[in-house]
C-alpha positions as CSV (number, residue, x, y, z in Angstrom):
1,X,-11.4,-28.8,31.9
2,X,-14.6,-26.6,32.7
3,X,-14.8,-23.4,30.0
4,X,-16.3,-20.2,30.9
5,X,-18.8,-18.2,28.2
6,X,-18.7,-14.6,28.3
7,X,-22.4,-13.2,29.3
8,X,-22.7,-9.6,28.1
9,X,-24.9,-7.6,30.0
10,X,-25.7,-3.8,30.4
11,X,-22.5,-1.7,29.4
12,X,-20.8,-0.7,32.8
13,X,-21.2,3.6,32.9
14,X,-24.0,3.2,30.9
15,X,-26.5,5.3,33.0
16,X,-26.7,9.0,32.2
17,X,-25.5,11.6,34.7
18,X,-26.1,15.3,35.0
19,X,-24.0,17.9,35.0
20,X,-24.0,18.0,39.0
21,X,-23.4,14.2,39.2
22,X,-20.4,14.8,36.9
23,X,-18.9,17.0,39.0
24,X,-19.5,14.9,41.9
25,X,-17.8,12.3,40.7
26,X,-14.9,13.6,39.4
27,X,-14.3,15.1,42.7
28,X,-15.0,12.1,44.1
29,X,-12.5,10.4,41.8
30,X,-9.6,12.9,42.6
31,X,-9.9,12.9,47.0
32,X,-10.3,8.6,45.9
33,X,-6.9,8.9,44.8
34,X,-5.1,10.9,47.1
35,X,-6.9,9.9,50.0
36,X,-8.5,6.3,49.4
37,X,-12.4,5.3,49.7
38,X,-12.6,4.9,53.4
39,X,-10.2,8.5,53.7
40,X,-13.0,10.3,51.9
41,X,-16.1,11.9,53.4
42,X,-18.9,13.2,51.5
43,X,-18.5,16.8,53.2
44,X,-15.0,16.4,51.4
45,X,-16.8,16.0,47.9
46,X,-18.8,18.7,48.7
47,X,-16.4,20.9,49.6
48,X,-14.3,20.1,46.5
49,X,-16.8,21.2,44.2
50,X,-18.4,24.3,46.6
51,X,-21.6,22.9,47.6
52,X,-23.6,21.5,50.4
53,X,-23.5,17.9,51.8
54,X,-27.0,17.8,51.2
55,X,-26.4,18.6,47.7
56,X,-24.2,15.8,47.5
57,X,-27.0,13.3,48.8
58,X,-29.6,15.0,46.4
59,X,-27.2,13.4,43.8
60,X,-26.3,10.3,45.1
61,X,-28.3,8.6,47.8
62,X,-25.4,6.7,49.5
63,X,-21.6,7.4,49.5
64,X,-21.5,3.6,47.9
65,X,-23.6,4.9,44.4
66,X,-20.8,7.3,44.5
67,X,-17.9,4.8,44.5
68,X,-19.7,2.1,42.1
69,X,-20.6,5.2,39.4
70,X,-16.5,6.0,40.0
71,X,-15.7,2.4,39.1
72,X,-18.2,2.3,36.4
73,X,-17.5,5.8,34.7
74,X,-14.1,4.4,34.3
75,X,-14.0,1.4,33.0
76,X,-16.7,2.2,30.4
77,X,-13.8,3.3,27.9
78,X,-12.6,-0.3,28.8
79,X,-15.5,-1.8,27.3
80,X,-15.7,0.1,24.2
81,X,-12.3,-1.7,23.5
82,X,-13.7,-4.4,24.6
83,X,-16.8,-4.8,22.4
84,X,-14.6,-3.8,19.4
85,X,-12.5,-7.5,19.9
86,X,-15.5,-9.2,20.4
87,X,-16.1,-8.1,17.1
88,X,-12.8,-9.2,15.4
89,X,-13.2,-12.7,13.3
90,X,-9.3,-12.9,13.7
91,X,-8.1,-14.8,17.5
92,X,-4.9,-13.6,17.0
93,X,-5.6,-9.9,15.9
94,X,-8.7,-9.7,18.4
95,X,-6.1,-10.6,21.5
96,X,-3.8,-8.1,20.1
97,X,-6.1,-5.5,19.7
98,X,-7.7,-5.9,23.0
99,X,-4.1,-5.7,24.6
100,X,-3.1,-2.5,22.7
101,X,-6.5,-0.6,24.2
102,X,-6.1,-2.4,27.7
103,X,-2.3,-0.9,28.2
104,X,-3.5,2.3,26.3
105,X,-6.0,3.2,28.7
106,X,-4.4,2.0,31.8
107,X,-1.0,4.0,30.4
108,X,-3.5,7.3,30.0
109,X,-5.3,6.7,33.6
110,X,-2.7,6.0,35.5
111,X,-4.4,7.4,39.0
112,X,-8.3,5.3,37.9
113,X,-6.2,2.4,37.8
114,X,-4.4,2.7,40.8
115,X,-8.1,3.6,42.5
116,X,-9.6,0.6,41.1
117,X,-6.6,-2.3,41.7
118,X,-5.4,-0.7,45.2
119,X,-8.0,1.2,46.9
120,X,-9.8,-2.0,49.1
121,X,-12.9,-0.4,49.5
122,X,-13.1,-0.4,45.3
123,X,-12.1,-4.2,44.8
124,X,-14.9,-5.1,47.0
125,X,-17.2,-3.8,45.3
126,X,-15.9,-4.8,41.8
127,X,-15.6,-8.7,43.6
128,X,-19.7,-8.2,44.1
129,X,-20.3,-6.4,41.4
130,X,-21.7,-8.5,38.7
131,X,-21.8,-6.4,35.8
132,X,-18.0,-6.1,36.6
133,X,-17.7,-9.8,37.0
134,X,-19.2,-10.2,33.0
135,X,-16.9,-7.3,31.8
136,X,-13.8,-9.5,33.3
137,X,-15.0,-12.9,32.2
138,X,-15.4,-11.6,28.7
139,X,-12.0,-9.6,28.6
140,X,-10.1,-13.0,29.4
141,X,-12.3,-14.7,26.8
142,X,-10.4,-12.7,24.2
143,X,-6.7,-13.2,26.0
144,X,-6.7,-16.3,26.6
145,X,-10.0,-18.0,26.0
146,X,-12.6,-19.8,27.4
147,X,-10.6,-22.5,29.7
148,X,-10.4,-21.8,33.2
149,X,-7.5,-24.0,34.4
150,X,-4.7,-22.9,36.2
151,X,-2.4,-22.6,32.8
152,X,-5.2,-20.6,32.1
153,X,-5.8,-18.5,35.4
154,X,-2.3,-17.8,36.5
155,X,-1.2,-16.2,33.4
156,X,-4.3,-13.9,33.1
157,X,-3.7,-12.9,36.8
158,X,-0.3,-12.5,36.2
159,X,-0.9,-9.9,33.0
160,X,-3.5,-7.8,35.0
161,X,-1.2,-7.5,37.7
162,X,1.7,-6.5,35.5
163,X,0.0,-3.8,33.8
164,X,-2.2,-2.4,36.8
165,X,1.1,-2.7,39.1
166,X,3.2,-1.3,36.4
167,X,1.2,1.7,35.4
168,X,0.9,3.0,38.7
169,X,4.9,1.7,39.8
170,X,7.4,4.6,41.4
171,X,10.2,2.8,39.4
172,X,8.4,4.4,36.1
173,X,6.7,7.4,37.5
174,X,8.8,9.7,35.2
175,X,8.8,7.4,31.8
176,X,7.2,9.4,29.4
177,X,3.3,7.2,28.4
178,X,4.9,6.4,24.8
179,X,7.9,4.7,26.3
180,X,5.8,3.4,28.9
181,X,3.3,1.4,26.3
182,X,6.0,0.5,24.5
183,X,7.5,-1.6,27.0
184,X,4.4,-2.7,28.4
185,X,3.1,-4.0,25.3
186,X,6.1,-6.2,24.5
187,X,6.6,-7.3,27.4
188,X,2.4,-8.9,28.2
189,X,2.9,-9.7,24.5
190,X,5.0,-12.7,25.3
191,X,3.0,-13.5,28.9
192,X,0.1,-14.3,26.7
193,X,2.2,-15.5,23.5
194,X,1.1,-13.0,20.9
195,X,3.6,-12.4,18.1
């Protein structure tokens, strides 16, 4: 059965922004979620945060720098997490601790995460995206290792799904993020068979 080795590359969010590109992009991340990609225009962005369109482009060049530094900003936290499993000589505890951050953050950003795994636009780019590619490869590394088989596969898709569909889910919109994370973690525990 063919393996997969996790590549790390340059850290996703990793370039510096200004204050102004900030505030770009947390307005962009706000009409992203209301509105989708595609339902946002730049003049939008702009007049979120009370300047010109132009200002906009003297920040970003293309309304797709915006979306990929959206995507980016937001899973950087991810790969903090991330790195720190890596880092774990314990299998076991490494997978656990991986799966405690992953449900932590994705309980704590509920409306990134329904950007990222629902707006179309965003999983395009992601799919091209090879830093993003790496930062997946690696994550499922940790889970569930390095075979890429279908008794592999299907559970790993199965586990993003379940907490990315979760998360953002009308059926748990008012559970409180402890009770939420709770669940959540029990529940993936046994998809991926920790204790």
């Amino acid at each position: 059965m063919p393996t997969i080795e996790p590549v790390a590359g340059p850290r996703l969010g990793s370039v510096p922004r200004t204050a102004a590109q900030s505030r770009v992009l947390a307005a962009a991340l706000e009409l992203f979620a209301a509105r989708g990609v595609s339902g946002t225009s730049l003049q939008m962005i702009a007049d979120a945060i009370g300047v010109t369109k132009a200002a906009v482009y003297h920040q970003f060049k293309t309304k797709d720098e915006i979306v990929l530094a959206v995507a980016e900003r937001g899973l950087a936290e991810f790969e903090e997490a991330l790195e720190a499993a890596e880092a774990e000589d314990d299998r076991p505890r490494a997978r656990e601790m991986l799966l405690t951050e992953v449900i932590d953050l994705a309980v704590r950003r509920r409306g990134l995460v329904g950007t990222l795994q629902n707006d179309p636009v965003i999983v395009r780019f992601l799919a091209e995206h090879e830093p993003f590619q790496q930062l997946i490869n690696r994550m499922y590394c940790v889970l569930i290792g390095v075979e890429t088989g279908p008794e592999a596969r299907v559970p790993a898709a199965m586990l993003s799904a379940a907490i990315g569909g979760a998360v953002v889910h009308p059926l748990v919109a008012d559970v409180d993020d402890d009770t939420l994370r709770f669940h959540l973690l029990r529940l993936t525990s046994r998809l991926i068979d920790l204790p």
